[in-house]
N, C-alpha and C positions, 0 to 999 in steps of 0.2 A: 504827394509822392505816390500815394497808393493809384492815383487816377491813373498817371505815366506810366506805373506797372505795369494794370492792367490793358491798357493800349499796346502797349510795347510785348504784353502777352497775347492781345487777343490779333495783333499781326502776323504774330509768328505762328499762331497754330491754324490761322488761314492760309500762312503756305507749307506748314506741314502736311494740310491736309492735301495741297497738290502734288505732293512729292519734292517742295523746291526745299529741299534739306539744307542748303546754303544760305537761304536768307531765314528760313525760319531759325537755324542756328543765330546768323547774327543779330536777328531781332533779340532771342532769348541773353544771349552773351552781355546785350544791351539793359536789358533788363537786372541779370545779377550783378552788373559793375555798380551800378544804381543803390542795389541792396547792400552791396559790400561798403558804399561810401557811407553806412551811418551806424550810429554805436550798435543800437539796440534794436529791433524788431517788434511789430506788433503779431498778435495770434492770425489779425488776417493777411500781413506782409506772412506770416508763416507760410499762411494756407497756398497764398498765390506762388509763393516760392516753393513750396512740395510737389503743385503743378508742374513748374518751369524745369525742375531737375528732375522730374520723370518722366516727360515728353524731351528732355536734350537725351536719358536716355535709351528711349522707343528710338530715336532717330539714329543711333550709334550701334543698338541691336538690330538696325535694319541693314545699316552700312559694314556689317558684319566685325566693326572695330569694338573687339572683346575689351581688350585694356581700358577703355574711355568709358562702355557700358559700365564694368564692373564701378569703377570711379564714379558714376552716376547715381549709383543704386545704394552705393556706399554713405551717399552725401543723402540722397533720401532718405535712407532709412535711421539719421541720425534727425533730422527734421520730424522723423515719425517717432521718434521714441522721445522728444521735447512735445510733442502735439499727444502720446499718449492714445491715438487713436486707430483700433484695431482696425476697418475695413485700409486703412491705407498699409497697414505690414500684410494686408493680402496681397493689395497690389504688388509692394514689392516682392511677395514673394513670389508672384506669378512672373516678373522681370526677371527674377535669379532662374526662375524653371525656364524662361525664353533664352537667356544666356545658358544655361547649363546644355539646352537644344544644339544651340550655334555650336557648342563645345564637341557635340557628338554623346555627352551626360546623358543619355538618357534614362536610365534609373535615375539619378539627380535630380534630371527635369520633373520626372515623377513625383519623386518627395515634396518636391517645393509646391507643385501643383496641389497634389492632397492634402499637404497643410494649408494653401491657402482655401481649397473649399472646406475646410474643418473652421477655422476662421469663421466665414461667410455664412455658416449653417448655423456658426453660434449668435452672428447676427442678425440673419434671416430664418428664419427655418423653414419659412414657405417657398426655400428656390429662388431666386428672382434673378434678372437678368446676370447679376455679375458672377452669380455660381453657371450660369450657361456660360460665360464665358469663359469659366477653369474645365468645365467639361469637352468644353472645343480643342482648347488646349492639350487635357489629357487624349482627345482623339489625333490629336495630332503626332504625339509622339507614337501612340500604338499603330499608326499608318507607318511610321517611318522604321518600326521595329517591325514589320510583316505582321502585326497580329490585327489582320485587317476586320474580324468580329468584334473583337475590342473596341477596334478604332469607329465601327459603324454604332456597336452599343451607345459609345459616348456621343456621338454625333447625333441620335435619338434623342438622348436625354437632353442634349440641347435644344434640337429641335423644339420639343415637349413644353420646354419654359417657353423659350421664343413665342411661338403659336399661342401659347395662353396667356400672354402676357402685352405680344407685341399685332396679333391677329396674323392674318396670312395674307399679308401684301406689304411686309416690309423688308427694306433691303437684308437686316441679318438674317429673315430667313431666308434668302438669295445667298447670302453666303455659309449658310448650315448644307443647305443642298450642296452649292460647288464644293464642299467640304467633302462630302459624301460623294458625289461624283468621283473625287480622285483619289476616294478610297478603291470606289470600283475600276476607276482604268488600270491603281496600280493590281490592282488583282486581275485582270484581263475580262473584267467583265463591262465590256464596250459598249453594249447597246445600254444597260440600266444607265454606265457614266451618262452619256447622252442624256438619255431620259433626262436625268438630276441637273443638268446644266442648262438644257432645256426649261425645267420647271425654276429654274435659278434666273434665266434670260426674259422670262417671260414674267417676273415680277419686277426685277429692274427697267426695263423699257414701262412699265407702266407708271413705276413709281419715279424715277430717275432722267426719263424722257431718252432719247436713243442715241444720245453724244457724252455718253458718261465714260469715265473711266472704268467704272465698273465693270462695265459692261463690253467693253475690250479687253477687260482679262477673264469675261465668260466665253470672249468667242475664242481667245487664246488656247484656253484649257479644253473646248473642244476641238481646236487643231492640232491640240496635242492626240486628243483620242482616233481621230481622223487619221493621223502618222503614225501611230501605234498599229493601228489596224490595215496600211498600208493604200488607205485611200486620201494617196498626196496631193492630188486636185482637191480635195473639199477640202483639205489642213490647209493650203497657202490660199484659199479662197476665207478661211475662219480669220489666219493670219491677216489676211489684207483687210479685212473688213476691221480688226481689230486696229491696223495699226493708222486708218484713213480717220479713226476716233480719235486717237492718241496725238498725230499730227495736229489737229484738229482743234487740241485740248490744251496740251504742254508746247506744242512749236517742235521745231524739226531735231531737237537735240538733247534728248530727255532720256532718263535711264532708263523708262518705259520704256522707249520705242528701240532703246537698244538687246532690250530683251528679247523684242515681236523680232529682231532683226536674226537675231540669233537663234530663236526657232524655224524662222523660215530656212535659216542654214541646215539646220538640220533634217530637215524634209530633202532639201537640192541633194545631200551627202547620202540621203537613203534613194535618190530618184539614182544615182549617180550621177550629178551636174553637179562635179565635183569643182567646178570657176567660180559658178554660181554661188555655191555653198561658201568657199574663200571668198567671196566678195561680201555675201550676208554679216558675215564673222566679221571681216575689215571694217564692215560700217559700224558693227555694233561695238567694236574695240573701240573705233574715232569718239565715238558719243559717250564711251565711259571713259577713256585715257583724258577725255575734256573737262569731266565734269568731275569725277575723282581723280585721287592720287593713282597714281600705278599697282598698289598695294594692295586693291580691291577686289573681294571673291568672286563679282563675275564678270572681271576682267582674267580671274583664272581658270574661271567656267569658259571662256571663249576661247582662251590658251589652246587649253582641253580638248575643247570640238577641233579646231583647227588641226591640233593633233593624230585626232580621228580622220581626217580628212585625206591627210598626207600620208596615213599608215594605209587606207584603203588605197590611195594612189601608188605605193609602193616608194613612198620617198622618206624611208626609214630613217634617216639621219634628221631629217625635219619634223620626222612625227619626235623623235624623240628632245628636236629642240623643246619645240613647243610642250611638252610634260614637263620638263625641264622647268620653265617658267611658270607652268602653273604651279610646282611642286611648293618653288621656292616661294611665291606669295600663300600658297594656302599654310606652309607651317609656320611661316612670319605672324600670320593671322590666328590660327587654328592651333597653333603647335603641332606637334611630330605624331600625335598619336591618335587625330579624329579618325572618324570613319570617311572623309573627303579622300587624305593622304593616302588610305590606304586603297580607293578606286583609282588613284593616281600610280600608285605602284603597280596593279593589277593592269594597268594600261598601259605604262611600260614592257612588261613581260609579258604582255603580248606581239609587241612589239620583236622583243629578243627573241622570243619562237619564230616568229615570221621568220626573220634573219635566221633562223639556223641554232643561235647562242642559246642553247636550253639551260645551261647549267646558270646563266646569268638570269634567265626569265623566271626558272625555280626557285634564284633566291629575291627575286620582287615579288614572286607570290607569298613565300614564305614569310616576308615584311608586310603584304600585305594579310595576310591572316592571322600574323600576329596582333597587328593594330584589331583585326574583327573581333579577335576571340577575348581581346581584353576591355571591349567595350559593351555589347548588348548580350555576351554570354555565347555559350557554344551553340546555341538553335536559332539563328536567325538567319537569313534571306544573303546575306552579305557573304556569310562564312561559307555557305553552298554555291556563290560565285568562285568564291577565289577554291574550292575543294575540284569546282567544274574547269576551271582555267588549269589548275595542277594537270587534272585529267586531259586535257588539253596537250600538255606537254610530253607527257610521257606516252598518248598516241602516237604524238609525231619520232618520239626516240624508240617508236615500233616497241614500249613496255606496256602490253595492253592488257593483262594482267589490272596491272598498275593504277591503268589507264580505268580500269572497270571500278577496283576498288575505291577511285576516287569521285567516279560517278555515280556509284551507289552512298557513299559517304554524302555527298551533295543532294542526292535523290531524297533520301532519307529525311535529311532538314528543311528541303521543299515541301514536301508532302505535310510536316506537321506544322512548319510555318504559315505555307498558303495555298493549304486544301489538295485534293490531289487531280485537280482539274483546272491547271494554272498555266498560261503557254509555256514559260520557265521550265514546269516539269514535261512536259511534249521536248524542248529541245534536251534535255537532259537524255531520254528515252532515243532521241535521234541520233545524238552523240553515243551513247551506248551498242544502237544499231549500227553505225559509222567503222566503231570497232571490231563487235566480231563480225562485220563485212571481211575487212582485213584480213583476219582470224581464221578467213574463209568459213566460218558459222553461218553460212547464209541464213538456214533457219530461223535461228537466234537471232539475226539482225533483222530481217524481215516483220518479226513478231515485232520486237522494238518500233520498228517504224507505224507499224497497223496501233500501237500503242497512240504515240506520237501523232499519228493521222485523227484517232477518236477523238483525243482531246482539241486539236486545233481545228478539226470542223465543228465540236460543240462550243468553242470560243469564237471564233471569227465565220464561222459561215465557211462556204465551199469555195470561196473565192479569193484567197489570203494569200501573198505570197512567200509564207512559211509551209501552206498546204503545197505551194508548188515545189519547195526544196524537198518536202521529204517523197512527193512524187520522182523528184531526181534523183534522192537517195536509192530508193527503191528500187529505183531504173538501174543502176549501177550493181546492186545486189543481182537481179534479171540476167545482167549482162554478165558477170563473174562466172552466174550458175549455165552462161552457154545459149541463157532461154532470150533470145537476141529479141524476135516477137515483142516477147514482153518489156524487155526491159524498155523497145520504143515507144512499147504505147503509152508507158510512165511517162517517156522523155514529154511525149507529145500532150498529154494531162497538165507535165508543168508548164509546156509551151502557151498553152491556152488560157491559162491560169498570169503566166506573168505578163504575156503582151496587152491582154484585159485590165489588168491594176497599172504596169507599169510604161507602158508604151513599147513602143518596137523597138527602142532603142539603150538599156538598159546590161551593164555587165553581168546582174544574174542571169538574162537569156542568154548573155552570150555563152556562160556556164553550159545552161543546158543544149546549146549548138552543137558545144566541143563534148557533151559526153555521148549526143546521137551520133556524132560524127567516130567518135571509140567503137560505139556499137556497128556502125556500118562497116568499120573498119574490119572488125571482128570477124563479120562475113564475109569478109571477102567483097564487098561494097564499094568500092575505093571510088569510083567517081563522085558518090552520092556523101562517105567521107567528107573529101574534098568540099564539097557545097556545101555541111556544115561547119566546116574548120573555115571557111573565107566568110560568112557568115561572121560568126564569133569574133573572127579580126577586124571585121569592120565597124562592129560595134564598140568593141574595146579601143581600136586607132581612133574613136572617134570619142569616145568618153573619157578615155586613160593618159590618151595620148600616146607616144610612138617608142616609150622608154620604161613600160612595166611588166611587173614579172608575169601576169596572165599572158600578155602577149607571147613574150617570148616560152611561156609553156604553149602553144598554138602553134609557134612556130615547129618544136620538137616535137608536137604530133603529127602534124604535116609530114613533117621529117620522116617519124615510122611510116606512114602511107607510102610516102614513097621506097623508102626502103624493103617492105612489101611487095612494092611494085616489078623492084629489082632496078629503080629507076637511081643510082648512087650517089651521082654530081649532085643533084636535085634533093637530095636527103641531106647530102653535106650542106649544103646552100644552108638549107633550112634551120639544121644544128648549128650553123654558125653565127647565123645570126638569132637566136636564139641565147647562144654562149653570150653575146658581143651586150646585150639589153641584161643577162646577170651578172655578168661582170661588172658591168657600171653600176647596178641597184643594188645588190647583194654580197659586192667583194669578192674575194677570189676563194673564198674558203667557207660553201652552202652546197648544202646535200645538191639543190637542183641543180647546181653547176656541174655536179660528181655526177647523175643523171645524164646530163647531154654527152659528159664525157663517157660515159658507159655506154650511151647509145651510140656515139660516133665508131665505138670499137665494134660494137654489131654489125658494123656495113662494112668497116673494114677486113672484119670476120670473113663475112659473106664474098666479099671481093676478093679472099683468099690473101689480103696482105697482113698477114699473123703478125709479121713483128711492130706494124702502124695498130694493131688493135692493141697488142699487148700494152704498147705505151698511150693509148687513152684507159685503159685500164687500169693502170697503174698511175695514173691522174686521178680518176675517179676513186680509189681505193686511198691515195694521201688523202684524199679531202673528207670524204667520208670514217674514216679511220679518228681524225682530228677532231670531227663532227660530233660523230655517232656513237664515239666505244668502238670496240673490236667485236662487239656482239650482237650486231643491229641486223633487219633480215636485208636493208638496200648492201652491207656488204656480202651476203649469203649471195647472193645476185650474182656482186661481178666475182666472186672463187668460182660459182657455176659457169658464165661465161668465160671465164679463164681456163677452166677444163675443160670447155667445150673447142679451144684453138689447139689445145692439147690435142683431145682426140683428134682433130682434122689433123693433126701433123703425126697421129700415129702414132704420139708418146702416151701410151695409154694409161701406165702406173701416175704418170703424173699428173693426166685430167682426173684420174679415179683420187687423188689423194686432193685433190681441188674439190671436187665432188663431194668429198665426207665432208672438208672442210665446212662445204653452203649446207648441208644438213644438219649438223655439228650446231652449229648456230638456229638454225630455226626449229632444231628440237629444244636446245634451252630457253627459244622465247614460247615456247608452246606452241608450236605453229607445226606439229608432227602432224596434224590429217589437213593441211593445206595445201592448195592446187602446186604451188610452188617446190612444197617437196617431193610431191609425185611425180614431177618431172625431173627433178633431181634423180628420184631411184629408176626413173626409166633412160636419166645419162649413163647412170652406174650400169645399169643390164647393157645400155647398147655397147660399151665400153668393156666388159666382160666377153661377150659375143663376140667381137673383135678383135679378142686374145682366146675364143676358144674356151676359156671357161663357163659350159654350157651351163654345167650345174648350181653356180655362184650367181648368174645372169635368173634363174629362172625364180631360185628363193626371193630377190631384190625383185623379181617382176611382182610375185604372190604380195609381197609386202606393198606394193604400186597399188596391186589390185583390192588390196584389202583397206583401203585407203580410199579408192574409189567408190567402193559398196557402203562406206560409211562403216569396218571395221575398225575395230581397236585392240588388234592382237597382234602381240610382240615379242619375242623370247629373243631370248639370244643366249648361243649355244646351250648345254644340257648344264650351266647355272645361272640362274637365275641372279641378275646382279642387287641391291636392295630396295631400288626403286625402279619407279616407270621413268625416269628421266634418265636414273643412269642406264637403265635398259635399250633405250633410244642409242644415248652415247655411244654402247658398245657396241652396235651395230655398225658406226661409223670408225672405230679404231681404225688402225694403221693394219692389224693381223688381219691373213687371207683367211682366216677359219669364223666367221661368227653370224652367220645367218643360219635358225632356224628360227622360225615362227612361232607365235604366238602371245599369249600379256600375262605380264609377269605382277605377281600379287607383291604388294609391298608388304614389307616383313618388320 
């Protein structure tokens, strides 16, 4: 019998070792029916059977099926406490630390790992290979907790045994390097990954010969670093190389090859070959909906992507299917509370902010930071996503206040997670510049971005196409501050920047088409406009297709050009179909649809038909209203343009009480030395002047002008009201008495 066993064991861990989890399962299955059929057991039926159930379950913690591991480890370790033999409760414990991983445990994992090198040190005390192998382990978790010094420390110490034990040309030290490698991509340090995958590649081909599996998942993990760093020709060239192995090795339908399949998706989604990328995803779902059940984690990793796919396309109802289904397999698997679920939620509410739905995306972040903060503790890597996604939110509901505090909350955790020269904290810094853009802080955004600029050229080099966004950040601050010059020469930094990494044909240049084309607009440029705004369209009609919302923002700047221009039919054209592409994407109730409709009342304006403005107006103000709050600065906007039809009709008190109204609101968001309400107080003076009240006009101009100089002085009348905000307020009351100048000391 014992012969049979071990036959029937040494087939199965020959196709373990190829990954054919199916048969090596029914070899094994084959095996214990064997053992079950007889009374008693000998020591060595023992031994081979503590084998059997703890390779059925390495292959159940690979297949990410927690309930069956646990089952597995449970049967072992009752074999191990009849056998009495301590290196084997290491192993197990090292399975409960690999399960407690899958679970998102990572303290857990911890424990179990330290006790089993406690174990193994009272067995060995000279190190020997199986404590390098708790060592990898414990590197493994401190990579996935941000504590990527940790995670290199242990990766050394592995090392260390390996090399002295095993020389330096054998595969584990090929994979202590890839180990370390993807310590450093996660930390953005791209050239050393390289290096380590490199010195990882270059012992497997020696030792392995250059048709290994191995050795397609080195070129894997460097076209992972290659897509990181935004050089997508060498990642789908690591990937094909990788998967011409894989084909090659397992045949055309192996979870392998559905993984290479699925990376290269991810590369097409970042090139924006957004077909491509659903197609990549489609084969690699075919390959694993064939060979697993439906239930499987990375068939909800692909969910996921595809998700992603469809949210960049602007097909929000299908990005949100597909979360949907990955949701529902990862907590069938994972339960409700890993740290999977809660990138899962975090990806939905992004989603709902696209859409408009903030009060629905704030509470997916808030489920998703609940699951963070209850897993690796308040300082890790995860809780300053979902702290940056918040901040996310409350930029776009124009609370930038909010919006900062939740940026520096996430800064804060970057920084002591993963150093403070990490590309994470560069976009943290851009987003922060992003806001008091807004804010009209040019200063304060500008520094932001110079922040953000230092660390991603000492990360990626000067060719990165994250150095080109915050070029176009930058541009946009240039161009707010009037300094049009400049902000081109940013535009044109990024332009050179992205058609170099990305080709000519990509939706972030189209990005940066339609912000020169703002800029030229600005000027008074309007042909030159033009040729970037058709530009940008033709990139996006040809990526996007002919039904998303970039488009149709393209369309509505065109729109202002030509209304500009004085050109009207031709502006309407342009808003309306603009309307017609967010209507169908976004429903009938999103700020940017309140957007077209406030613009379309501009032209109406202009064309002197007040009563067709007043009612896009009062379209855009339902929807925004529904939106935003009644305090948001997009509705300060259209009360000013609503006072502005006012005055053209000569009803002066009631553009002037429109007027306080759009001030009224953008002193409570903090937006009092903003371009926007200096125009505000120069409605109010023209509007004065045209009732003759020279004196009322002239206070409200010094207030314009002192705003202009970069002052911050404000009184109002001879009391001081208790603060600087209600100070603001009171200048906007309903009374004709309350402008004199100056700032008022909080008391």
């Amino acid at each position: 019998m014992t012969s049979n066993l071990q036959l029937l064991y040494r087939k199965a861990l020959a196709s373990q070792k190829t990954n054919d989890d199916q048969q090596a399962l029914s070899y094994y299955t084959q095996a214990l029916n064997q053992v079950q059929s007889v009374q008693s057991t000998t020591p060595d039926i023992d031994q081979l059977l503590y084998r059997i159930v703890i390779n059925i379950c390495d292959i159940y913690i690979r297949q990410y099926n927690i309930a069956l591991a646990n089952t597995y480890i449970a049967k072992a370790l009752q074999i191990v406490h009849k056998l009495q033999e301590q290196d084997k409760m290491a192993e197990c414990l090292d399975r409960r630390g690999n399960i407690k991983r899958l679970q998102g445990d990572y303290d857990g994992a911890l424990r179990n790992y330290n006790k089993s090198v406690e174990i193994k040190l009272k067995i060995d005390t000279n190190e020997g290979l199986d404590i390098s192998d708790s060592y990898s382990n414990i590197g493994h978790i401190y990579n996935y907790q941000g504590k990527y010094d940790d995670a290199i420390s242990m990766f050394e110490k592995s090392l260390k045994i390996n090399l002295s034990q095993l020389g330096d040309s054998h595969p584990h030290i090929a994979t202590t390097y890839s180990n370390m490698g993807n310590v450093y991509d996660n930390r953005g340090k791209y050239d050393d990954a390289i290096f380590m995958y490199e010195k990882s590649l270059k012992i497997q081909i020696s030792v392995l010969g250059d048709n290994h599996p191995d050795i397609a998942a080195t070129y894997s993990n460097m076209g992972s670093v290659y897509n990181d760093r935004g050089k997508y020709d060498e990642a789908v060239s690591m990937y094909e190389k990788s998967l011409k192995i894989q084909i090659s090795v397992f045949g055309d339908n192996h979870p392998s090859i559905a993984t290479t399949y699925r990376n290269m998706g991810l590369v097409h989604n970042n090139q924006g070959k957004y077909d491509d990328a659903i197609s990549m995803y489609e084969k690699s779902l075919k390959i694993n909906l064939s060979v697993f059940d439906d239930n499987y984690p990375d068939i909800a990793a692909t969910y996921s992507n595809m998700g992603s796919v469809y949210n960049d396309q602007g097909k929000y109802d299908d990005a949100v299917s597909m979360y949907e289904k990955s949701l529902k397999i990862q907590i069938s698997v994972l339960g409700g509370d890993h740290p999977h679920i809660a990138i899962i939620y975090s990806n939905i509410g992004t989603i709902y902010d696209n859409q408009g739905k903030y009060d629905d995306a704030i509470s997916m972040f808030e489920k998703s930071l609940k699951i963070n903060l209850s897993q690796p503790g308040d300082n890790h890597a995860s809780i300053a996503t979902t702290y940056n996604n918040m901040g996310n939110i409350y930029y776009n509901q124009c609370k930038y206040d909010d919006a900062i505090f939740m940026y520096e909350k996430s800064l804060k955790i970057q920084i002591s997670a993963i150093s403070d020269n990490h590309p994470d904290i560069a976009a943290t810094y851009s987003k922060m510049g992003i806001v008091y853009n807004n804010q009209g802080k040019y200063d304060d955004a500008l520094s932001m971005y110079e922040k953000s600029l230092k660390i991603q050229i000492s990360v990626f080099g000067d060719n990165h196409p994250s150095i080109a966004i915050t070029y176009s950040n930058m541009g946009l601050a240039y161009d707010n501050q009037g300094k049009y010059d400049d902000a081109v020469n940013m535009y044109e930094k990024s332009l050179k920047i992205q058609i170099s990494v990305l080709g000519d044909n990509h939706p972030s240049i189209a990005i940066t088409y339609s912000n020169m084309g703002l800029a030229y607009d600005n000027q008074g440029k309007y042909d030159d406009a033009f040729s970037m705004f058709e530009k940008s369209l033709q990139i996006n009609l040809s990526t996007l297709g002919d039904n998303h919302p970039s488009i149709a923002k393209t369309y509505n700047d065109m729109g202002l050009v030509y209304d500009h221009q004085g050109k009207y039919d031709d502006a309407f054209s342009m808003f309306e179909k603009s309307l017609q592409i967010n209507l169908s994407t976004l429903g009938d109730n999103h700020p940017s649809i309140a957007k077209t409709y406030n613009d379309m009342g501009l032209v109406y304006d202009h064309q002197g038909k007040y009563d067709d403005a007043f009612s896009m107006y009062e379209k855009s103000l339902k929807i925004d209203l529904a939106a935003l709050g009644d305090n948001h600065p997009d509705i300060a906007t259209t009360y000013r343009n609503i006072g502005t039809i006012y005055d053209h009709q000569g009803k002066y008190d009631d553009a002037i009480f429109f007027y306080k109204k759009a001030a009224t609101i953008l002193v409570d968001a903090g937006l009092q030395n903003h371009p926007s309400f200096v125009k505000i107080c120069d409605n109010i003076a023209i509007s004065y002047d045209k009732q003759n009240r020279c004196n009322d006009a002239i206070v409200i101009r010094q207030r314009s002008n002192d705003v202009r100089h970069g002052l911050q002085q404000v009184y109002i009348s001879n009391q001081p009201p208790t603060n600087n905000i209600d100070c603001l307020r009171g200048i906007f009351s309903i009374s004709p008495y309350f402008f004199i100048i100056s700032w008022c000391n909080e008391t």
